[in-house]
C-alpha positions in Angstrom: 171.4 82.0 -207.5 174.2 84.0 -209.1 177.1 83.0 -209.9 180.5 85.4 -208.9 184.2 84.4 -208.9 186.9 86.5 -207.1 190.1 87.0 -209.2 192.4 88.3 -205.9 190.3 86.9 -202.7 192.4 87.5 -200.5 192.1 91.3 -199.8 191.0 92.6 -196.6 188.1 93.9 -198.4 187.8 91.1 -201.3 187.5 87.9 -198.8 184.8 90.1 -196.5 182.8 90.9 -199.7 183.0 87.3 -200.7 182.0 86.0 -197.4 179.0 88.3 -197.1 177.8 87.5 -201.0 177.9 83.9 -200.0 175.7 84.5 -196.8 173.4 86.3 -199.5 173.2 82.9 -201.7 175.1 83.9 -204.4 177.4 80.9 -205.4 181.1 82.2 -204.7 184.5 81.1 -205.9 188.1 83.0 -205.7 191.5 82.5 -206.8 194.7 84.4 -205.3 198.4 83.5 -206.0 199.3 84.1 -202.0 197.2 84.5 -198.9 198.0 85.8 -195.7 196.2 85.9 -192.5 193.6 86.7 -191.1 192.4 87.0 -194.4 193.3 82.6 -194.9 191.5 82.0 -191.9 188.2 83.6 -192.6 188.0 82.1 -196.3 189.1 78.7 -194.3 186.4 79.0 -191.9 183.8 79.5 -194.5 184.9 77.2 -197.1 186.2 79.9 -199.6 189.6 79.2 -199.5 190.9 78.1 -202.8 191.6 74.5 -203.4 195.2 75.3 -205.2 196.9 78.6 -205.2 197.2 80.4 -208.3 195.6 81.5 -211.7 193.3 79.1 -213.0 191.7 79.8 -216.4 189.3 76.8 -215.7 187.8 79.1 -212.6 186.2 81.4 -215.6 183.6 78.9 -216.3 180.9 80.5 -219.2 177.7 80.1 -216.6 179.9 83.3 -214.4 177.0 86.3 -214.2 180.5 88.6 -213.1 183.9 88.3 -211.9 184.9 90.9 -209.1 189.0 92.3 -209.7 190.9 93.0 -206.7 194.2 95.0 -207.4 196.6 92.3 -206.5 195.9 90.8 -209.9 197.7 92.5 -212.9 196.5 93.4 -215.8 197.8 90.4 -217.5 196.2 87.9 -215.4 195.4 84.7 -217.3 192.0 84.6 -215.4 190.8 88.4 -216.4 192.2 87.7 -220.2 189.4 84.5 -220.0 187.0 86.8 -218.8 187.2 89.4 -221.0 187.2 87.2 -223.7 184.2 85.4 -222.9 182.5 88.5 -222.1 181.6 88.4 -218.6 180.7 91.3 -216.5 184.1 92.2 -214.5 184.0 94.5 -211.6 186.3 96.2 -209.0 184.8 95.9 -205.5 183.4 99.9 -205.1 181.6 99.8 -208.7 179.9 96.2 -207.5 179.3 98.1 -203.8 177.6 101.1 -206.1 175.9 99.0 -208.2 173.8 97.1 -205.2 173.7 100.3 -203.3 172.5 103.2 -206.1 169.1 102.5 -204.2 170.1 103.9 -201.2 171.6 106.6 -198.8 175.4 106.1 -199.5 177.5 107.9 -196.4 180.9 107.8 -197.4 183.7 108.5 -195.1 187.1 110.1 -196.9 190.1 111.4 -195.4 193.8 110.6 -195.3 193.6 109.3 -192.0 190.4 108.7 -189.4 188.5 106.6 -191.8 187.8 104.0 -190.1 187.6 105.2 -186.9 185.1 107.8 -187.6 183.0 104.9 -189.5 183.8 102.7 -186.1 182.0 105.2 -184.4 178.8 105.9 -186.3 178.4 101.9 -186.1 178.6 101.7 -182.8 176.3 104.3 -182.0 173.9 103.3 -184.9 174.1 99.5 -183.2 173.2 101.0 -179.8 170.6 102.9 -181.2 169.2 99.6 -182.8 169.3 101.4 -186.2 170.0 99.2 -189.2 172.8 100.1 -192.1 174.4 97.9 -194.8 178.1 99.0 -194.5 182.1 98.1 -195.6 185.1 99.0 -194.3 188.4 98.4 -195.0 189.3 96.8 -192.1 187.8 94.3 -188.9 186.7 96.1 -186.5 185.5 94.8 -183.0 182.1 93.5 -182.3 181.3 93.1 -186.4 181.9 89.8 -187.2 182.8 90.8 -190.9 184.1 94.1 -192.3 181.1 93.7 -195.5 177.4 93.6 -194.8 174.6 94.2 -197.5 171.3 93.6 -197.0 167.8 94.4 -199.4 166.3 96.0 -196.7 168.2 98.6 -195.0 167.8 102.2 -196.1 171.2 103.7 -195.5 174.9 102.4 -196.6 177.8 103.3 -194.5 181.4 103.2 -196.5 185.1 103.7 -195.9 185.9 105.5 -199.0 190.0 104.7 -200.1 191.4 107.0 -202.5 193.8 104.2 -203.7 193.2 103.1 -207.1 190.2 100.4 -207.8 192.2 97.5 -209.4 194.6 97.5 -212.2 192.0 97.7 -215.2 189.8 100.7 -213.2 191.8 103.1 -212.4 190.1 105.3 -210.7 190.5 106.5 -207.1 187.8 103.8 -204.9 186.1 106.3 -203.6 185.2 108.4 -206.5 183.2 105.0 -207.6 180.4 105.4 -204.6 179.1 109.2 -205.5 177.7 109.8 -202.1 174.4 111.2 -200.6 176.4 112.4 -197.7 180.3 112.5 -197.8 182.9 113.4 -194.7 186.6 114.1 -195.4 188.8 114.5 -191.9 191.6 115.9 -193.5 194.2 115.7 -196.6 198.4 114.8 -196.3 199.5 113.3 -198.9 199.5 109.4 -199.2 200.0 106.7 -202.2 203.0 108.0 -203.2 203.6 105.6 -205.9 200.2 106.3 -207.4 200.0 110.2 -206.8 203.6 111.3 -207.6 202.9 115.1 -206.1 200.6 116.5 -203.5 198.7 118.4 -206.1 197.4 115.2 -208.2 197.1 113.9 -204.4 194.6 116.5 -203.1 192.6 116.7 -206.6 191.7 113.3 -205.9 189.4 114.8 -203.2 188.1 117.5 -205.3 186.7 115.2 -207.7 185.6 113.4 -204.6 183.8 116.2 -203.8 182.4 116.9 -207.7 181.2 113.2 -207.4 178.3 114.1 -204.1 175.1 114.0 -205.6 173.1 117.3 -206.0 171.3 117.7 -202.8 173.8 115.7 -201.1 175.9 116.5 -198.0 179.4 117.3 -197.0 180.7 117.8 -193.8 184.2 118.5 -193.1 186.7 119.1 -190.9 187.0 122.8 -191.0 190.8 122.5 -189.4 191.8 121.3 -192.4 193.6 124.2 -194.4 193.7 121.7 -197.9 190.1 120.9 -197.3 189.0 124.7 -196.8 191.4 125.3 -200.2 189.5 123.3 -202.3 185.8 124.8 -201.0 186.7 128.4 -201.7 186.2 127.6 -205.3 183.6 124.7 -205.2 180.0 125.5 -206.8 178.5 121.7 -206.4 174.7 121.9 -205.6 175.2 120.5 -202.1 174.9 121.2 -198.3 178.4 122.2 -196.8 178.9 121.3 -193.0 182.0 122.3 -191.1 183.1 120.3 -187.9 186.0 120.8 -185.6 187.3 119.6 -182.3 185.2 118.0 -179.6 185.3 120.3 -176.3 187.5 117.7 -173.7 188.8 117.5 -170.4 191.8 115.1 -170.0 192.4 114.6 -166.6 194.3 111.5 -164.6 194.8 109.6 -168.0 191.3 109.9 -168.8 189.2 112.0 -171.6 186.2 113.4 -170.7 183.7 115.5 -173.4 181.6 118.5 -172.5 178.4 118.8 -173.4 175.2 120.1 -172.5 174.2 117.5 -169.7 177.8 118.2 -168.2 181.0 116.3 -168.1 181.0 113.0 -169.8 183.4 109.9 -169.5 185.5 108.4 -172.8 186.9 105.3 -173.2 189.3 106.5 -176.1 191.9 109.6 -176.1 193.3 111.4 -178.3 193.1 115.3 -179.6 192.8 113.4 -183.2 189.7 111.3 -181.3 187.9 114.3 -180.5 188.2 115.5 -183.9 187.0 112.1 -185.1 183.9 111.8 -182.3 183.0 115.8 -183.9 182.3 114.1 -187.5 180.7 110.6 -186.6 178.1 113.0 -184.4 177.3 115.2 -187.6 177.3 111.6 -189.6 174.5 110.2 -187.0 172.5 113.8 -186.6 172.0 113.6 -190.4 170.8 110.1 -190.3 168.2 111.0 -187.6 170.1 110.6 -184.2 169.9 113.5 -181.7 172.9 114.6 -179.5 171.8 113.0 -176.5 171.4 109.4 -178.3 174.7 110.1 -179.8 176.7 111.1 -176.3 174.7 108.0 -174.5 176.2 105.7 -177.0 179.6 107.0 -178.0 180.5 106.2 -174.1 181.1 103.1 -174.5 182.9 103.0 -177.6 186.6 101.6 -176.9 188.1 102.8 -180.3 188.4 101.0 -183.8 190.7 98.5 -184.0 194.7 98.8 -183.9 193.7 102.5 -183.9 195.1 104.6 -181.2 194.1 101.1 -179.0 195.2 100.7 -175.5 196.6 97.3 -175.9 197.9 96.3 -172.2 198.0 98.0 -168.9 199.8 97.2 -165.7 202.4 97.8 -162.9 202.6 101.5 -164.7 203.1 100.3 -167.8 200.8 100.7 -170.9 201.0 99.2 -174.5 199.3 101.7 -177.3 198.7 100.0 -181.1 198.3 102.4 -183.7 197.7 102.0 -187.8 199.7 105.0 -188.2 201.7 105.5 -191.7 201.2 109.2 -192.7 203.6 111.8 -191.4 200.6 113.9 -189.8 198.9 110.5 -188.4 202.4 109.7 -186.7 202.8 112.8 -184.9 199.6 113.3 -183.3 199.5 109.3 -181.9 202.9 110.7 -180.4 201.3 113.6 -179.1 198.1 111.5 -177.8 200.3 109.3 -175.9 202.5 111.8 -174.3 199.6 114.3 -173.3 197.8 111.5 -171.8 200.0 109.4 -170.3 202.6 109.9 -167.7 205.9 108.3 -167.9 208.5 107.7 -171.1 207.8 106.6 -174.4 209.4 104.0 -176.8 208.0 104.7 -179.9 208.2 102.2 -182.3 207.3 103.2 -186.3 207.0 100.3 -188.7 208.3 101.7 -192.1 205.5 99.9 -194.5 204.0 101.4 -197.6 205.2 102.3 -200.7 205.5 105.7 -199.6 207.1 105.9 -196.3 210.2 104.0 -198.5 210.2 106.5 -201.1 212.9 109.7 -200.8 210.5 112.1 -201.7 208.3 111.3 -199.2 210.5 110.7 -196.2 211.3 114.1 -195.9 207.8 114.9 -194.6 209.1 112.7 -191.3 211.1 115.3 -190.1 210.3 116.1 -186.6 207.4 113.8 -186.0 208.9 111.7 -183.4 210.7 114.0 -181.6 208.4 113.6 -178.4 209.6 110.1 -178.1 212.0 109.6 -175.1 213.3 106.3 -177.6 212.3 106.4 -180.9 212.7 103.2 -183.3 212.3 103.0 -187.0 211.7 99.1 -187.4 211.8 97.9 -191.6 211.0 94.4 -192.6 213.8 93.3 -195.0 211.1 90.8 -195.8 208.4 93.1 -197.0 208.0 92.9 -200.9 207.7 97.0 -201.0 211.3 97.2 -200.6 211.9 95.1 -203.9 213.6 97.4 -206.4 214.3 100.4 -203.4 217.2 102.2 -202.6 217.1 101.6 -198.8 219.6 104.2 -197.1 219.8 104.4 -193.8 222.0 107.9 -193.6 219.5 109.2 -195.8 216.4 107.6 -193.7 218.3 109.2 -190.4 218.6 113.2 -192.1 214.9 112.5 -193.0 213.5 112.2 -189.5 216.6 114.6 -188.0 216.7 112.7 -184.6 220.0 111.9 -183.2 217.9 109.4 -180.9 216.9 107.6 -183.4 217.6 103.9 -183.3 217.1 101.5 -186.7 215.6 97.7 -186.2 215.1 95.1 -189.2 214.7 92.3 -187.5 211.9 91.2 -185.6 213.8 89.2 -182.7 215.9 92.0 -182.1 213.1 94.0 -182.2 211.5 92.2 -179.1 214.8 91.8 -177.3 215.2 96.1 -177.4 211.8 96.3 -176.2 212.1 93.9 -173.4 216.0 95.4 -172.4 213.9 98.3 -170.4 213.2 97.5 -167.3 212.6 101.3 -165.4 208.7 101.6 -164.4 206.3 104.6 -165.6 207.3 103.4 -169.3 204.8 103.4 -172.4 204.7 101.3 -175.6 203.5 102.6 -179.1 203.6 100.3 -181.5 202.7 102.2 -185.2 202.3 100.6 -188.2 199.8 99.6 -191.3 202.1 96.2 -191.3 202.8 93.2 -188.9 206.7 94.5 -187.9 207.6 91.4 -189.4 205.3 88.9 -188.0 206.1 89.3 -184.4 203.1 88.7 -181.7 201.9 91.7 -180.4 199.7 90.1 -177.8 202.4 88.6 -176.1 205.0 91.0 -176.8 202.2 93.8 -174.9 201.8 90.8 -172.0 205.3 90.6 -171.5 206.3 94.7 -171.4 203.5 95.1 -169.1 205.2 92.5 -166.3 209.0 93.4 -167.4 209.4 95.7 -164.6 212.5 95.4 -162.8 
């Protein structure tokens, strides 16, 4: 059995890895410093949780085989120095996911936004389809029990590929680690601000992303993409190019229907950005041996990844939409989603987050996006350790986004309160974020819209 410690378990990919090498019989330890949930829970439930927070040099013990680096640890970590000095083999995550996958069919799934839901939905019809894949994703999503699953046997790999840096000793973009068989990107807006100070370095992330596709490998794109078609005009890799765009759709009575050969068919998700999304999963599944008509009888029944573009609640003409929106692009077309397809007013409520959205630079790229919102609100977390060392200006936040509407929240109660203060029927929620807006409880908050009508 071999022997792996986790320096930084708690990462929503770190834990899931660590719960998964466990079920394979390797013996697992991890150290973190802080751990929040749902992450805690799941390392709890499968006795992986530390026994004392912290750094720990006596967790390096000499029998290790490797250590696995997440990229909460810094490079000064008292457990890495140990480890290097003693030897061991030290990974980040994606070269450890390579290194037990360079025997298979890697599918990796890029893109500034639509990652997981596009890997969502080739899982789900792959499940339905009772076809067999090793896969990881950066997130839960509903009905896998863990984000990680490797296996010896299964021929094909299916991979959420982040450009955000490996961990603070690799650093190099996570997804230029896998070098796929057969690589999707859904589109490029700039992201990671902190790590990609332009759009330029941004975008040549996915160049070499697309450099790093094995010869004979795949791409498929989204060919409404103008940054995407930029960087093919000059591409010469030995690789199969496939362009996808926009599902043909019907939406009709708050409901999205796809066309296709056999007729009209049903969805159970919405969303222009959804048909784009359902376009690439289907050239994902046709490559790995499904036809259309398997892929249309099983994407049916898919009710969306999670927190993305999810209907939360309905009831009494109210609904509650959860989005893991962050990017200026992803923000403005859940707005649009929401608004197209369902009647009635919109509070839409943005969580500022990452290290981007508080950055000046970057803000100015909100301009606009949540104009369709009959009452827009910025919520920020005074709490969130992003906002250590920043420069937050509200007059400078408001010129950003140019809405007069515009109403600022920073605290979580009042947050709930402003919510709950409308009381007119015909009313939508959308609650966007890639955060927790401060810890509040989304399930009851939805609950409690849903019946607030006066």
């Amino acid at each position: 059995m071999r022997k792996v410690h986790f320096i930084s378990i708690g990462g929503s990919v770190m834990h899931s890895l660590a719960i998964e090498l466990k079920r394979l019989n390797y013996v697992v330890t991890g150290s973190d410093d802080v751990i929040y949930e749902p992450s805690k829970s799941s390392l709890i439930e499968n006795d992986l949780y530390p026994k004392e927070l912290g750094w720990h040099e006596s967790n390096i013990k000499d029998d290790l085989d490797f250590v696995i680096l997440g990229m909460h640890a810094r490079s000064d970590n008292p457990e890495l120095k140990l480890a290097k000095h003693k030897k061991i083999k030290i990974y980040s995550f994606p070269e450890f996911v390579y290194e037990y996958s360079k025997n298979k069919t890697r599918v990796v799934i890029a893109g500034s936004h639509g990652k997981t839901t596009i890997a969502s939905m080739v899982l789900h019809v792959l499940k339905n389809n009772i076809i067999n894949v090793d896969y990881l994703l950066g997130a839960k999503i509903e009905g896998l029990s863990n984000s990680v699953s490797l296996s010896n046997e299964n021929d094909f790999i299916i991979i959420e590929g982040d450009e955000y840096l490996s961990s603070r000793i690799h650093d190099t973009p996570k997804f230029h680690v896998y070098k796929p068989n057969i690589a999707l990107i859904s589109g490029i807006s700039w992201d990671h601000v902190n790590v990609f100070p332009t759009f330029d370095v941004y975008k040549n992330q996915f160049g070499v992303f697309i450099d790093k596709i094995v010869d004979g490998g795949v791409l498929i794109y989204n060919d409404n993409d103008l940054e995407i078609l930029d960087l093919l005009k000059n591409n010469q890799n030995f690789i199969r190019k496939i362009p996808y765009s926009r599902h043909n759709y019907i939406a009709k009575d708050n409901k999205f229907f796809i066309e296709t050969d056999e007729g009209i068919l049903p969805l159970k998700i919405f969303g222009k950005h959804n048909m784009e999304n359902l376009s690439g999963a289907k050239q994902v599944c046709n490559l790995i041996g499904l036809t259309d008509d398997e892929f249309y009888n099983s994407i049916l029944t898919f009710k969306g990844a999670t927190n993305r573009l999810q209907l939360k609640e309905i009831k009494l003409g109210r609904s509650v939409i959860i989005d893991f929106a962050h990017s200026p692009s992803k923000l403005k077309a859940s707005i649009d989603a929401v608004k197209t397809n369902f009647s009635g007013e919109l509070v839409g409520v943005y969580e500022l987050h990452t290290f981007s959205s508080f950055h000046k630079k970057f803000q100015i790229h909100y301009q606009g996006t949540m104009d369709k919102c009959d009452y827009p609100v910025i919520f920020i977390d005074r709490s969130n350790p992003k906002l250590k060392n920043q420069d937050l200006d509200e007059e400078s936040l408001k010129k950003s986004f140019n809405n007069l509407k515009m109403k600022f929240i920073f605290d979580k109660d009042e947050l709930d309160n402003y919510i709950m203060s409308f009381e007119q029927i015909n009313l939508n929620l959308l609650l966007m974020s890639s955060g927790k807006f401060g810890g509040i409880d989304v399930d009851r908050l939805s609950k409690n819209f849903c019946n607030n009508v006066g």
